[in-house]
N, C-alpha and C positions, 0 to 999 in steps of 0.2 A: 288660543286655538288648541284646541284636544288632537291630541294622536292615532290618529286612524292607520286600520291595517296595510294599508298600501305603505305608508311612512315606515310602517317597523319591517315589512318586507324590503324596501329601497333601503334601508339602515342595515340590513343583514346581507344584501348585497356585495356589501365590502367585506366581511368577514370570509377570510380566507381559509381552508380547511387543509390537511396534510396531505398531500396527492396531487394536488391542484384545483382549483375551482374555487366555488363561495358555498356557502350552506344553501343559498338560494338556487345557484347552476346544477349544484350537487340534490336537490330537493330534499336535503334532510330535517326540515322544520315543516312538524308535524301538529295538530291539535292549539291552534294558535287563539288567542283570544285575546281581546285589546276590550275594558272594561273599565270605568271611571277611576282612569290614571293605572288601573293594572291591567298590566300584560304578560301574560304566560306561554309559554309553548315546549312543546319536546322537542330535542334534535335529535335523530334518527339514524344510527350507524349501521354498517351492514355486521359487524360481529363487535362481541364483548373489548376485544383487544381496539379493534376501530375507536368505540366508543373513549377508552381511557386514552386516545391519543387526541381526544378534541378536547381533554378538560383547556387548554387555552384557549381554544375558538370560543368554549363557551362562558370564560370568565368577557374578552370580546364584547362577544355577543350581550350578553349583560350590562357592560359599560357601554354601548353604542346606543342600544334601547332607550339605559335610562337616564340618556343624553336628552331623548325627545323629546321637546314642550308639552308637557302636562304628565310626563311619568311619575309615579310616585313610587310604586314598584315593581319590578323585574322578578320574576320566574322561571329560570330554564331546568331542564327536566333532561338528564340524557337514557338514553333505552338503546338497548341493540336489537336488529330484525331478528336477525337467526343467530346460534351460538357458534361459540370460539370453536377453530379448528382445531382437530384433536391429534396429537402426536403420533407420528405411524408407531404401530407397535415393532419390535426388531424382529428381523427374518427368522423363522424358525424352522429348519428342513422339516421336510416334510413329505409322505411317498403319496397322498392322495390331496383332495381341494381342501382349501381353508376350510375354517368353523366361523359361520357368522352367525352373529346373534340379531336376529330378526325383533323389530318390535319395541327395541330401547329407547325410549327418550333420553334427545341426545343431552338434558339439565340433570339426569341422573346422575348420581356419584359425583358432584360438585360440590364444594364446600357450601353448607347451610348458616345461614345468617343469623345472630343473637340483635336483639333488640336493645339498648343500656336501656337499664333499670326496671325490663319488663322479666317479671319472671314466668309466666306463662302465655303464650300465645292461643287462643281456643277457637275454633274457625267454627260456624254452624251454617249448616249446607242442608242441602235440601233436594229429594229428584228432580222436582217440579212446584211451580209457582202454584200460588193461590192457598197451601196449606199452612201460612199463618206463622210463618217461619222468622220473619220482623216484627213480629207481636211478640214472640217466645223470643227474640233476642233483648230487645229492648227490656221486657221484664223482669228475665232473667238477670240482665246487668241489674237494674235496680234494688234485686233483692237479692244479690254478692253482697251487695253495698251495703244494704241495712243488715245484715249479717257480717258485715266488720272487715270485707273485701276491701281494697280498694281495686275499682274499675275503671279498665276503659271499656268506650265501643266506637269500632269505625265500619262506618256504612261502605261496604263497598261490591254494594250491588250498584253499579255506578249507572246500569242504562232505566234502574226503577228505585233510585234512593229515598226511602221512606222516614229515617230515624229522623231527622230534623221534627218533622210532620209530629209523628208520637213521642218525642221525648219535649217539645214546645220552645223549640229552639231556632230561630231567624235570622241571628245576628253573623253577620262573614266573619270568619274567622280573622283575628290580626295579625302579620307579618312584620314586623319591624324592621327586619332586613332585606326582606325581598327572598328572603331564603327556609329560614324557618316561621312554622307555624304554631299559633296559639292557639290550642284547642279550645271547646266552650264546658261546662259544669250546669249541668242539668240531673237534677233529684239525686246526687253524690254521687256522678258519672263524669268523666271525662270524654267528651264524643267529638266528632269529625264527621262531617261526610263529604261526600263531593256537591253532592245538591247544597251547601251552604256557599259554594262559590258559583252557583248558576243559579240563570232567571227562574222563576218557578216554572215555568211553562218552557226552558229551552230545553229541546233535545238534544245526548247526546249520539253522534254518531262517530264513532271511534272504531279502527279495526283492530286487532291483537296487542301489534308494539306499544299501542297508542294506552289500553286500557291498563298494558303492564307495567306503563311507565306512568300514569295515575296510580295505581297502586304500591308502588313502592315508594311514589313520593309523600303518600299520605302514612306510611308504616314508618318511614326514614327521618321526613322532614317536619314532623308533628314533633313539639316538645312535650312529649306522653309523663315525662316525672316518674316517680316507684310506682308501679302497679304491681300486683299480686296477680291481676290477668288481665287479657286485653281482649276483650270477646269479637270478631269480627263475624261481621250479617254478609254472608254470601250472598252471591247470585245463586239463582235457581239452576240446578242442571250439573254439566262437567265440563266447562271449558277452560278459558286463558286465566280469569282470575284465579280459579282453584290449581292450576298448575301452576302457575308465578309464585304463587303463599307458600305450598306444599315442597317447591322444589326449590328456593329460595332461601327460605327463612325457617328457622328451627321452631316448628309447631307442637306444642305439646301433645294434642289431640283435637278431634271432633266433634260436634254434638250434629246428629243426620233428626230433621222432623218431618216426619205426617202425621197424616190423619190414617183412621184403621181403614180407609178403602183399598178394596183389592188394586186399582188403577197407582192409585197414589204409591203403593206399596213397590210395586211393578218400577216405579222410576226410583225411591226411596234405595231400592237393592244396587242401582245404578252408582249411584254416589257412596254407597256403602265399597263398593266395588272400586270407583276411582280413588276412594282416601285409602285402602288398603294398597292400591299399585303404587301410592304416591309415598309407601310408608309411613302413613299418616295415623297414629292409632285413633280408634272412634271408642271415646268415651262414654256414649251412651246414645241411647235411642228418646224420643221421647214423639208420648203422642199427642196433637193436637186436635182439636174439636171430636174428642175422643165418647160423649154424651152432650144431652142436649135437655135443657128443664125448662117447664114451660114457666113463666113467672105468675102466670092467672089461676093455672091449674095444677102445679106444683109435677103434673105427665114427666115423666124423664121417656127418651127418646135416642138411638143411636142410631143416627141418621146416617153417618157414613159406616158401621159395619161397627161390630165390638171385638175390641181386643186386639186387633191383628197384630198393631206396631207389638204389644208386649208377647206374644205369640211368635214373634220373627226374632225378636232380640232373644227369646229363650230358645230359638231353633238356629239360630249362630252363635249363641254363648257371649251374648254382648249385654254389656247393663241397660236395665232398662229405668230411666229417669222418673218416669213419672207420664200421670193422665192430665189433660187440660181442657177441659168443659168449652162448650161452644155456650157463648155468655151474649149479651147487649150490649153491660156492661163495659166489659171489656174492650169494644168496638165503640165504644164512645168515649174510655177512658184514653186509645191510643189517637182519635180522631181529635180528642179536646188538648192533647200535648202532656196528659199526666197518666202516666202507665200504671195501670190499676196496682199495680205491685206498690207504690211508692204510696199506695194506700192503704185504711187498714178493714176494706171491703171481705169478706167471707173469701172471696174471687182472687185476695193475693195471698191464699194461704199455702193454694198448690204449689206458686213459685217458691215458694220461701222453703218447700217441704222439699225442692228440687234443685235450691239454691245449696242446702246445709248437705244433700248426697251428692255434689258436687266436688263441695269443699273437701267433703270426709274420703272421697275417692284421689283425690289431688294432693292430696295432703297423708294420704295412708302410708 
């Protein structure tokens, strides 16, 4: 008989937490999923310090789980709501009102996290959806790689995870302990995403803590091996996942994509704007579906506008990576699971040309 969520909720029940109550009376099990013999979930503290006082409940909580008839393995995840309480500063006379500093995010100035064995972190973000920003990661990771990189890439655009999809990869990741994760090796890439441990068709619907503590445990609990970089596929826009990466973990820089539309441009500057507040340097601009050729009539066409992205990066004094053709090609190459990069198509020469002023920038 398989273990249904009722059973793991009635098994956490007894897990008793520092205060009094159970994780269950306390409602701090969060994002829970019971899945042929695995089961995962987050427990949910109200600050940083809370959180480091459950590592017992949640070692527990692990053993009572995968106590359950048909577990094979355990997952728990801890996250905090909101951040640790911050030391009053000492009284300083003074003849008129304080000076408060309006506007701080309260993760700023916290110690930033190194990854073992990753030496560059590269985040690529994006203002807004639709510009083609997981075709350009994907590829990009592929042609690091054939350029003598070694790569990772983790999907962690978690509510529209694509990289599975274009890099031709299906198979769940392995855990052996219930703890760490075995990543998969797709065209000299190391990848993850979240969509490899969900139905293809299941939505996620997650609120902040929930997505922040997916994210760290795919940055933390993945065994990533020496990488030279680790390219992560943003979500579109400026929310929790871009503040968790940036104010967390020591990123070396960004790569920001559109296309040269005015619109597209308009949210582009957006994100341009969040990875500078995040201290986050942006490494370059790059623009995507930047011309358009016809393949019958050989027409070249610039359908969303010419130039703009490299127009903007030369009017903030930001490098600009490179142009990337709006192709068939290419939308066939990411739809059939082999990213035209990993090919030796005409179509994979731009990556390769943005892969080597990458490396030459990172390595200067």
């Amino acid at each position: 008989m398989s273990t249904t969520r009722d059973d793991v909720l009635e098994a956490l029940e007894g897990v008793s937490v520092p205060g009094g109550g159970t994780l269950i009376s306390r409602d701090m099990v969060r994002a829970l999923v019971v899945e042929e013999g695995m089961v995962r979930f987050v427990i949910e503290a109200e600050t940083p310090d809370a959180a480091r006082q459950l590592a017992d409940a949640r070692k527990q909580a692990e053993s009572v789980v995968g106590a359950l008839s048909g577990v094979s393995r355990v997952s728990v995840a801890l996250t905090a709501h909101g951040p640790a309480p911050r030391k009053p500063a000492p009284a300083v006379p003074q003849d008129g009102p304080p000076s408060l500093k309006i506007g701080r995010h309260p993760t700023q100035g916290e110690g930033k996290q190194d990854l073992p064995g990753i030496k560059r972190i590269i985040a690529i973000g994006s203002g807004k959806g639709g510009v083609g920003k997981s075709t350009v990661a994907s590829n990009l990771a592929v042609a690091l790689a054939r350029e003598g990189w070694r790569v990772g890439l983790l999907d962690a655009d978690i509510y529209g995870p694509s990289q599975p999809k274009m890099m031709g990869v299906s198979k769940r990741p392995a855990s052996p302990d219930g703890k760490t994760i075995i990543p998969l090796q797709a065209h000299g890439v190391t990848m993850i995403s979240i969509g490899l441990m969900l139905k293809e068709d299941e939505a996620v619907i997650w609120r902040g803590p929930m997505l922040m503590g997916a994210l760290q445990q795919l940055l933390t609990q993945v065994e990533w091996g020496q990488l030279d970089a680790l390219l992560i596929d943003m979500p579109p826009g400026t929310g929790d996942i871009q503040l968790t990466l940036c104010s967390k973990f020591n990123v070396a820089g960004a790569l920001v994509v559109s296309t040269p539309q005015d619109v597209a441009l308009l949210d582009a500057r957006k994100a341009l704007r969040a990875f500078q507040t995040l201290k986050t340097p942006v490494l370059g601009l790059i623009e995507n579906m930047s011309t358009f050729v016809c393949p019958k009539c050989g027409h070249e066409e610039h359908i969303f506008g010419e130039g703009g992205v490299r127009k903007e990066a030369a009017r903030l004094e930001l490098p600009f990576l490179g142009e990337l053709p709006l192709a068939v090609d290419v939308r066939l190459a990411g739809d059939g699971g082999v990213p035209v990069a990993a090919t030796d198509s005409p179509l994979a020469a731009p990556y390769r040309r943005m892969a080597r002023r990458l490396i030459e920038s990172c390595t200067a």
